[in-house]
C-alpha positions as CSV (number, residue, x, y, z in Angstrom):
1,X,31.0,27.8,-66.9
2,X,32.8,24.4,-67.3
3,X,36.1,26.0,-67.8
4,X,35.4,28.2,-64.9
5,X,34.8,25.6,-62.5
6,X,38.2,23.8,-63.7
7,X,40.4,26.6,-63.1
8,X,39.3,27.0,-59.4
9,X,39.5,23.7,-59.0
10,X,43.0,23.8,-59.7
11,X,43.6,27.0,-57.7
12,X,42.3,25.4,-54.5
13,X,44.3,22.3,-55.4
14,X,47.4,24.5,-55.8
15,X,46.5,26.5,-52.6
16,X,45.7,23.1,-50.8
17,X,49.0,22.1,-51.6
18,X,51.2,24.9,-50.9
19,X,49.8,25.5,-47.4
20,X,50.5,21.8,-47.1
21,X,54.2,22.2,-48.0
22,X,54.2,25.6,-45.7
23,X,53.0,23.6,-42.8
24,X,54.9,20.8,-42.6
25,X,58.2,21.9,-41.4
26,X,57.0,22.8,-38.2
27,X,54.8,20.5,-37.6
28,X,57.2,18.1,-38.2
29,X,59.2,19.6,-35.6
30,X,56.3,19.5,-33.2
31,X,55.8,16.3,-34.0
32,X,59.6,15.1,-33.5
33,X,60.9,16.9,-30.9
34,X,64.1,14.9,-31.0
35,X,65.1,16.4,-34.5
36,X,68.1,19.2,-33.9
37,X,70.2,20.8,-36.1
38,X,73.8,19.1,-37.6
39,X,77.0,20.1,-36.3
40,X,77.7,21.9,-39.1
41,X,75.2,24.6,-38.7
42,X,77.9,25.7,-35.8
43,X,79.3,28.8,-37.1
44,X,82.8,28.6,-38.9
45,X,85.8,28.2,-35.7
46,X,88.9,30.0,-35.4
47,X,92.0,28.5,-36.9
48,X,93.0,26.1,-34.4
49,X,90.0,25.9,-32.2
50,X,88.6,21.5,-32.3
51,X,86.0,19.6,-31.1
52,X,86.5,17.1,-28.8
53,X,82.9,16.0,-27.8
54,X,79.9,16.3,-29.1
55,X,76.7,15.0,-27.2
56,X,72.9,15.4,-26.9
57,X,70.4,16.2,-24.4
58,X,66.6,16.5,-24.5
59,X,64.6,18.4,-21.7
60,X,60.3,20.0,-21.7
61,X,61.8,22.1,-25.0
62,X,62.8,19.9,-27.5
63,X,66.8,18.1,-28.2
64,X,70.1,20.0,-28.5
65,X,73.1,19.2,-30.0
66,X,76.2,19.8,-27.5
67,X,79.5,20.7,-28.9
68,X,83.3,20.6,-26.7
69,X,85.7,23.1,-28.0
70,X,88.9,23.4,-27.0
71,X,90.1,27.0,-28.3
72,X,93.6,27.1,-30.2
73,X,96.8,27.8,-28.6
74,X,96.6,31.2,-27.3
75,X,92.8,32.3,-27.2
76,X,91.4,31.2,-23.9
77,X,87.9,29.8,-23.6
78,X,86.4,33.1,-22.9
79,X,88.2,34.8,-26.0
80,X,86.9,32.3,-28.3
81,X,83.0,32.1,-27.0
82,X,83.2,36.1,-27.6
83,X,84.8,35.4,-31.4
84,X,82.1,32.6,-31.7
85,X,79.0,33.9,-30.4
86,X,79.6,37.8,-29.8
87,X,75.9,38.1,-28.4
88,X,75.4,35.2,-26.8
89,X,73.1,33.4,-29.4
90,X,72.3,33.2,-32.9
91,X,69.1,32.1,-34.5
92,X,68.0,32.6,-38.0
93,X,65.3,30.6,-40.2
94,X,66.1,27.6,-42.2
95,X,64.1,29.3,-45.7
96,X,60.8,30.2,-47.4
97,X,59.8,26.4,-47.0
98,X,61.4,25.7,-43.6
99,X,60.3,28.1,-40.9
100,X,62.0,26.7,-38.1
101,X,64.9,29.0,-36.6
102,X,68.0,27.2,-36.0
103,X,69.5,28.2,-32.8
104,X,73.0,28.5,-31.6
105,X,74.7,29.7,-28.6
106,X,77.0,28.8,-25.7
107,X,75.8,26.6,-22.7
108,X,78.8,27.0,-20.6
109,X,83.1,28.0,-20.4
110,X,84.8,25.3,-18.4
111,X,88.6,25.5,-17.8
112,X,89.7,25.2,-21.4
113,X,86.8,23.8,-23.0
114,X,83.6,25.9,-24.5
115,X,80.3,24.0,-24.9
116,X,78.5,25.2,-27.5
117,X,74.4,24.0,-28.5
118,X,72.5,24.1,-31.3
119,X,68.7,23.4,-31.6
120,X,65.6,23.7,-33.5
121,X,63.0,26.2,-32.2
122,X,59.8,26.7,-33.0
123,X,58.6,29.6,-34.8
124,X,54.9,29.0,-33.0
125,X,54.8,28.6,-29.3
């Protein structure tokens, strides 16, 4: 009886915990709406392509990341947001422990230059 009460002690300990660690990911992200994603999580650039800027805005939704690309010699801006982002925008989820998606897309083509944006979203609206 002793031993019984022991080992579900340590399974609702163990359950405690890991709904703990599941959790805190995106709460966190509710919590800190200002957290967004590093530039590196922009996928890989053409040979050539550079950025130039790189800035941040906030708005009702959370913080983005802005990136300024200028594309390489020969691609213009609209050739290299269609390598970049075929569809538009990519999202995916961080991992098992992490279930925020990372999102990534472009906000605008100006003459020569491609603004790209990367953000957190959250997986529970």
């Amino acid at each position: 009886m002793l031993r019984t009460r022991s080992v579900v002690k340590g399974v609702v300990v163990l359950a405690a915990i890991a709904v703990v660690a599941l959790a805190l990911p995106p709460l966190s992200l509710a919590v800190d709406e200002m957290a967004m994603p590093p530039a590196s999580a922009l996928p890989a650039l053409p040979e050539g392509a550079r950025v130039t800027g790189e800035d941040m805005g906030c708005g009702s939704g959370g913080c983005w990341r802005e990136l300024k690309v200028d594309p390489p010699l020969g691609m213009s801006d609209e050739e290299l947001k269609a390598e970049v982002f075929p569809d538009g925008e990519e999202c995916a989820f961080l991992g098992l422990l992490d279930l925020r998606r990372a999102c990534a897309g472009v906000i605008d083509v100006e003459s020569e230059t491609v603004r790209f944006y990367l953000q957190y979203e959250r997986w529970v609206h």
